[in-house]
C-alpha positions in Angstrom: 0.0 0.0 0.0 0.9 3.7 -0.5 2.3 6.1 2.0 -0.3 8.8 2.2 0.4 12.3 3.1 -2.5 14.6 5.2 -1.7 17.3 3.2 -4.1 17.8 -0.4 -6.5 19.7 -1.8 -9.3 19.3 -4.4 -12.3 20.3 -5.8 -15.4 19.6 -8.2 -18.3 21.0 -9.6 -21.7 20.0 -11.4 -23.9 21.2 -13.1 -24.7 25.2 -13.7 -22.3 27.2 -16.8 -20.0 24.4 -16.4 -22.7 21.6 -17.6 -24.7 23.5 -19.8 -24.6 22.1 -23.6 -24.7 23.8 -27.2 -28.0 23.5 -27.0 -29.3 24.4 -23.8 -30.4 27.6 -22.9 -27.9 29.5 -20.4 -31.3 30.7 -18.7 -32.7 27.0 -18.3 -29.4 26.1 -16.7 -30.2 24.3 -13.5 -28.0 25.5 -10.5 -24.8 23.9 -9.8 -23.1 22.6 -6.9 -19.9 22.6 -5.9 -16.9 21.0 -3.4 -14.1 22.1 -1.8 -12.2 19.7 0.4 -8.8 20.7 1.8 -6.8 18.5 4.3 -3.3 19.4 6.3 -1.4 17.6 9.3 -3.1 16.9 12.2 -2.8 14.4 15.3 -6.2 13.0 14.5 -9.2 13.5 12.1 -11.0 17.0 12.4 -13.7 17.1 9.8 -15.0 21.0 9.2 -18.4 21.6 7.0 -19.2 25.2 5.5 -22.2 24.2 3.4 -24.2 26.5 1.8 -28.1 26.2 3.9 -29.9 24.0 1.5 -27.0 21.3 1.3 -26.7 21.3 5.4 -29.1 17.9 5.4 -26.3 16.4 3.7 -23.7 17.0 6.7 -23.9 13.6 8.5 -23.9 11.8 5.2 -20.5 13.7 3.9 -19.1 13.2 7.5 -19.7 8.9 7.1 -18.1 9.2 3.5 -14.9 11.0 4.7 -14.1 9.4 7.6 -14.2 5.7 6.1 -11.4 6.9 4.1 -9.6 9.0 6.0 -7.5 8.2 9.0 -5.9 11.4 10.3 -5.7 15.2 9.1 -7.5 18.2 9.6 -10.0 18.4 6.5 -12.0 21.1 5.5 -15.4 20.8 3.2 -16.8 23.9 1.7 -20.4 23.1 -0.2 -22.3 25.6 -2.3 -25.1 26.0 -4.9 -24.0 28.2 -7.8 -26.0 29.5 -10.7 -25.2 30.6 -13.7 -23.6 33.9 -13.2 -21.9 34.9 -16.3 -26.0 34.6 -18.2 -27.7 36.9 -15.0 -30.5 35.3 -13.2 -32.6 32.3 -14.6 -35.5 33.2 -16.4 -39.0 31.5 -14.6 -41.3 29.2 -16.5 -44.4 29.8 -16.9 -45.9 27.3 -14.6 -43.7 28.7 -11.5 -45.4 32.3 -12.7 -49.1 31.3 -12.3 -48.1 29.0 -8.7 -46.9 32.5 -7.4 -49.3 34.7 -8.7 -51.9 32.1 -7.2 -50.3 32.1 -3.8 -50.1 35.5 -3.9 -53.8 36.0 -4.4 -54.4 33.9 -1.6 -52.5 35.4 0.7 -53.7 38.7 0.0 -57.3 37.5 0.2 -56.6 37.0 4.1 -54.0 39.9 4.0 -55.1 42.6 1.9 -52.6 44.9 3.1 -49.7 42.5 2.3 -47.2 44.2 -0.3 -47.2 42.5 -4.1 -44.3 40.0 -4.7 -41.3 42.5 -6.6 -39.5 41.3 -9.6 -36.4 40.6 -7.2 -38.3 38.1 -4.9 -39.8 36.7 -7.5 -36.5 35.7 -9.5 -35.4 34.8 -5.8 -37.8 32.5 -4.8 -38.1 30.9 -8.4 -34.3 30.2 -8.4 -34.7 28.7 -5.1 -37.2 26.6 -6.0 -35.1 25.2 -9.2 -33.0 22.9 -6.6 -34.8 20.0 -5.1 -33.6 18.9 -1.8 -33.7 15.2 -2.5 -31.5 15.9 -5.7 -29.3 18.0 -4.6 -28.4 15.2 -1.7 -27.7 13.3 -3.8 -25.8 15.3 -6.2 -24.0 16.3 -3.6 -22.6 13.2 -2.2 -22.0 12.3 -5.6 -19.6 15.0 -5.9 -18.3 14.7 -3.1 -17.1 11.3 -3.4 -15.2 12.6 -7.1 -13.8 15.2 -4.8 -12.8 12.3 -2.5 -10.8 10.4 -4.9 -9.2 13.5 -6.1 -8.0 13.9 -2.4 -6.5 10.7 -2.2 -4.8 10.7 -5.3 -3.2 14.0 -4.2 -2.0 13.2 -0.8 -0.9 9.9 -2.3 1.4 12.0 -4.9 2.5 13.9 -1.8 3.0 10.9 0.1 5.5 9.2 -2.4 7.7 12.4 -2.3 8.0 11.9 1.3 8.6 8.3 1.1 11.5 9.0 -1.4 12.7 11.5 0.8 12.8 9.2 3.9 14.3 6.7 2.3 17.1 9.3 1.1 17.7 10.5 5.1 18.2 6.3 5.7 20.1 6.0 3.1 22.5 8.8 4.5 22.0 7.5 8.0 23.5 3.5 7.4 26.2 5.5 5.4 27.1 7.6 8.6 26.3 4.9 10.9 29.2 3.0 9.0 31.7 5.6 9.2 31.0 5.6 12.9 31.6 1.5 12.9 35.3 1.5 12.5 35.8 4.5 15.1 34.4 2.4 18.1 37.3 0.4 18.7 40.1 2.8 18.1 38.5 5.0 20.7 38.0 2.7 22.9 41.5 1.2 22.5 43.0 4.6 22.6 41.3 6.0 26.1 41.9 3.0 27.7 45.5 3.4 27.0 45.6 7.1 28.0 44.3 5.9 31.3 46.8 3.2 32.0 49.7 6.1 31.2 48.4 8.1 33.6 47.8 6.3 36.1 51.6 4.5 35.6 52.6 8.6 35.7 50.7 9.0 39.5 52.0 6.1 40.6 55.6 7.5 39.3 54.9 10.6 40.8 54.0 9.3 44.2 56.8 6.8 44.7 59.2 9.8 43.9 57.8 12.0 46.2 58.1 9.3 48.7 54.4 7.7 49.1 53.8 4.4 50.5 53.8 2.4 47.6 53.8 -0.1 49.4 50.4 -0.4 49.7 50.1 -1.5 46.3 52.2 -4.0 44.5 53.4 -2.8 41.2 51.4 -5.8 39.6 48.3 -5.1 41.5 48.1 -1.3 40.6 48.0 -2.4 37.0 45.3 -4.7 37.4 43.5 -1.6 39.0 44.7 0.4 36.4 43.2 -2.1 33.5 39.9 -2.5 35.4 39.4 1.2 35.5 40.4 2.1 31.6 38.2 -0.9 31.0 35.3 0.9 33.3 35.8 3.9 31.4 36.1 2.4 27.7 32.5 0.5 28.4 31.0 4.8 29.1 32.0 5.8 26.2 31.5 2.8 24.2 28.7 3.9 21.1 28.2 0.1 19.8 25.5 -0.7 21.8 23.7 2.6 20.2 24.4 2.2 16.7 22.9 -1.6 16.8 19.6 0.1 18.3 19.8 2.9 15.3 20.3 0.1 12.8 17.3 -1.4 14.1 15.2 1.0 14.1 16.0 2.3 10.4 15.1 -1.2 9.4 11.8 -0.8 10.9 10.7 2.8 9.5 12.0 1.5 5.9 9.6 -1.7 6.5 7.0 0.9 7.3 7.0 3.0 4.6 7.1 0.7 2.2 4.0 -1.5 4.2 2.5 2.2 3.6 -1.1 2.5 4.6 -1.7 4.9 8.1 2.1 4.3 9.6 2.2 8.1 10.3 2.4 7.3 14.4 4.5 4.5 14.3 7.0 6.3 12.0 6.6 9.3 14.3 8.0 7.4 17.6 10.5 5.5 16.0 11.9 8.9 14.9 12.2 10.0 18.8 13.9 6.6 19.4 16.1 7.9 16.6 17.2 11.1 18.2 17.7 9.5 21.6 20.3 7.0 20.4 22.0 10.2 18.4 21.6 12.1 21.2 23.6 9.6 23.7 26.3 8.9 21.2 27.3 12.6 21.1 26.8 12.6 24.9 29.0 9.8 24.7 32.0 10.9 21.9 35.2 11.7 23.0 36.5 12.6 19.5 35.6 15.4 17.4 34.9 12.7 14.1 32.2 11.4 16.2 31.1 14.2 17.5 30.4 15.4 14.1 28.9 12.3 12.5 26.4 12.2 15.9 25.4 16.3 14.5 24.8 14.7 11.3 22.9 12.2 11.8 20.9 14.9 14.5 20.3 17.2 11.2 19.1 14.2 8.9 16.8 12.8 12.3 15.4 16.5 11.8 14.4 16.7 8.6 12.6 13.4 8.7 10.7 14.4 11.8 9.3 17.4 9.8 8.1 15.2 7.0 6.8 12.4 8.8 4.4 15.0 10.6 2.7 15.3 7.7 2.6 10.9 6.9 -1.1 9.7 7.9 
């Protein structure tokens, strides 16, 4: 499955200037509708409606739709019914002429001082009438289900960049993971020896000045001497730290290419990433590891960035 990204945008529309024909007149036009969905990064799903008041039936409906196929991201729906604006206002039939003027007479039979209809709420409640609830329903969740796929397919597009970018910051990882490799035992090697000449140089220093060496036999103080260096060289030892970062690459490349919602998992194996680069440069005692533990800090970084936006 793919890696899917929350971020995307899309839209459709139906009906109105879009859908009219040759041969259809502009003023016969039925309204149109249209969807606007827009999705970024968040810890779980927020759904958001701004419909337009006849489609607001259609809330609960659009809510089901989206959230069987989305897992995470804040996503926004705008809804509206358009007409044809570039044509002016729809002309009325016939028939919806004589059902107002009749309603009309009615009403003022009762209300005789009630004001006569103007050619403004008559063109209003005419183009009001053109959109059936029941249609529009389902025109709507039509749409929105076109406007659903669209989604998908852009957060999918979006999603494979950041999967080839991940990949890229592993990539660059193992390769400074195995610089690191060959470092370990020279280091530890090379402290352990510094503490052994040191210690040889206090003990020099103290039988000169007349100390009771005594104390310590000249074979036991190096014993001492190689279980402290040996004490030491396990502190600063990074081995242990690089096997848990090798592991854990392994798992975030198994994840991204398992795809599907891995945007959590990937998320705390990236904090387990940081913590083992963290402890290595806590641990260095040479500026080339020093710097490859920065590195890898940087690359750690600029995945965490892009996997807040993985679902």
């Amino acid at each position: 499955m793919a890696v899917y990204s929350m971020t995307g945008y899309a839209t459709a529309q139906t009906g109105g200037a879009a859908a009219t024909n040759a041969s259809e007149s502009p003023r016969d036009a039925r309204p149109g509708l249209g969807i606007e969905i827009r999705s970024v990064n968040s810890r779980f799903l927020d759904l958001t409606f701004k419909l337009a008041d006849d489609l607001r039936g259609t809330e609960p409906a659009l809510r089901e739709l989206l959230g069987a196929a989305l897992k995470r991201g804040k996503v926004e729906v705008r809804a509206w019914v358009e007409g044809r604006t570039d044509a002016g206002p729809r002309a009325p039939s016939a028939p919806e002429l004589q059902k107002l003027v009749s309603l009309q007479d009615n009403i003022r039979a009762w209300l005789p001082t009630a004001p006569p209809l103007t050619v403004a709420e008559v063109l209003q409640l005419t183009t009001r009438q053109a959109g059936n609830p029941g249609e529009l329903h389902e025109t709507l969740l039509e749409l929105a289900q076109t406007g659903l796929d669209r989604l998908l397919t852009a957060r999918e597009r979006e999603g494979q960049r950041l999967a080839a970018m991940l990949l890229d910051r592993l990539k660059q990882l193992r390769q400074l993971a195995k610089d690191a490799q060959p470092l370990i035992p020279q280091l530890v090697a090379q402290q352990r020896q510094r503490f052994i000449d040191r210690w040889n140089e206090a003990l020099g220093a103290s039988a000169a000045a007349g100390g009771t060496s005594n104390t310590l036999t000249s074979e036991a103080a190096q014993d001492r001497a190689l279980t402290e260096a040996t004490a030491f060289a396990i502190r600063i030892d990074v081995a242990e730290e690089l096997t848990r970062l090798d592991s854990h690459l392994v798992e975030i490349e198994r994840l991204i290419k398992k795809g599907s919602d891995v945007g959590k998992r990937l998320d705390f194996l990236i904090q387990e990433l940081h913590r083992e680069a963290n402890t290595m440069g806590s641990k260095s005692s040479s500026l080339e590891l020093t710097r490859i533990s920065v590195d890898m800090k940087v690359l750690i970084e600029q995945m965490r960035e892009q996997v807040q936006n993985i679902e």
